[in-house]
N, C-alpha and C positions, 0 to 999 in steps of 0.2 A: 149609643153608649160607648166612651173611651175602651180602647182596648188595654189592658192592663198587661206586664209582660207575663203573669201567672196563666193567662187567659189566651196568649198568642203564644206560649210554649204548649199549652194544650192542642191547642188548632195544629200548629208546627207534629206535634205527636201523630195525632189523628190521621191528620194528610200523609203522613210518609208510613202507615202502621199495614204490614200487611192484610189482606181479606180477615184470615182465620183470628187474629187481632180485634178487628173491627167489632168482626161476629161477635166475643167473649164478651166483648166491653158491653156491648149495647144489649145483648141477652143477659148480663152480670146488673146494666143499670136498671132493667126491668122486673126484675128479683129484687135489686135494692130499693125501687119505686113500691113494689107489691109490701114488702114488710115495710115500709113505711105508711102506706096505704092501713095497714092492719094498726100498726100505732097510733094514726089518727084517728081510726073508728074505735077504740078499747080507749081512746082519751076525750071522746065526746065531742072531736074536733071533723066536725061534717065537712068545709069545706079545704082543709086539708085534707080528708080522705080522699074527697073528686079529683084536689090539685094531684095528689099520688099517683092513683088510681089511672088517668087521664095521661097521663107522664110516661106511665107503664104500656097504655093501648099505644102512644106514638112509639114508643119503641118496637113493639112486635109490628106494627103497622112498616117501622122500617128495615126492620127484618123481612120480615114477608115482600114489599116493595121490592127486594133487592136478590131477591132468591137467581139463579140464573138457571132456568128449565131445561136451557139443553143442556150445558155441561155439566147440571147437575142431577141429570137425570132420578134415575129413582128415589134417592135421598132430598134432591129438591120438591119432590112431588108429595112425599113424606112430610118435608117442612113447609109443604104449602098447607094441606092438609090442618097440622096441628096447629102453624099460625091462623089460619082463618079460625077452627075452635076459638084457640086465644082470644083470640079479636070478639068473638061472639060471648063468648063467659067473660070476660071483664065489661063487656058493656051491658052485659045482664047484668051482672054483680054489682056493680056501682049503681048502677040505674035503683037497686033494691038496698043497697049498703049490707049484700051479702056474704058475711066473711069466708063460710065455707067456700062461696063460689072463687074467691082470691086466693083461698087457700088451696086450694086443688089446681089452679093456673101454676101459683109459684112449686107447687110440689113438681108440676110436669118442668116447668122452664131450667129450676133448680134441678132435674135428672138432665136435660138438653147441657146446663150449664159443664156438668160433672164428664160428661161424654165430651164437648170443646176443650174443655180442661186436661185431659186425657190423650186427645188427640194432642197438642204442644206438649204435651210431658211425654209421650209416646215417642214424635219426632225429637226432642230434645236429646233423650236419651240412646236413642239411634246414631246420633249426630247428622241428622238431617238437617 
């Protein structure tokens, strides 16, 4: 696939974006995969919901992949914890097209989100 320059300033972003950066984006696109996941199952569109659904598992899949144990000690051990959950309730929940089970991922990912969030407006406002 040609790379487009919309698509190589994306890549350009990504490559130079700090860790805590990284983290938001890719726990932010698996929120925004999950309600999309919810919109294709309330629109009777099945295999939209797997594309979502599936969309959402790789990201926490690469959250989790990318945790670092030792420096991140107890908090790492924490987010391995609730990524592996993750990982287990969306592939239950898809497997069932079961929306409470999606909705209780994004309610957890969406408070994960709120705390990332937090932590850049925290430092922001420090002038860190």
């Amino acid at each position: 696939m040609p790379t487009t320059p919309a698509s190589a300033y994306a890549e350009a972003q990504i490559a130079c974006a700090p860790p805590l950066k990284l983290v938001r984006l890719v726990n932010g696109g698996a929120v925004a995969s999950l309600r999309g996941a919810l919109a294709r199952l309330d629109a009777g569109d099945a295999a939209g919901f797997v594309r979502a659904a599936s969309k959402a598992q790789s990201l926490v899949g690469e959250l989790h992949a990318n945790l670092d144990m030792e420096r991140g000690a107890e908090v790492a051990r924490q987010l391995d914890r609730l990524y592996s959950w993750a990982t287990r309730a969306l592939v239950e929940a898809t497997t069932r097209r079961d929306r409470r089970g999606i909705e209780s991922v994004v309610q957890v990912l969406g408070t994960l989100q709120e705390g990332w969030d937090g932590i850049r407006d925290e430092a922001v406002s420090h002038g860190r």
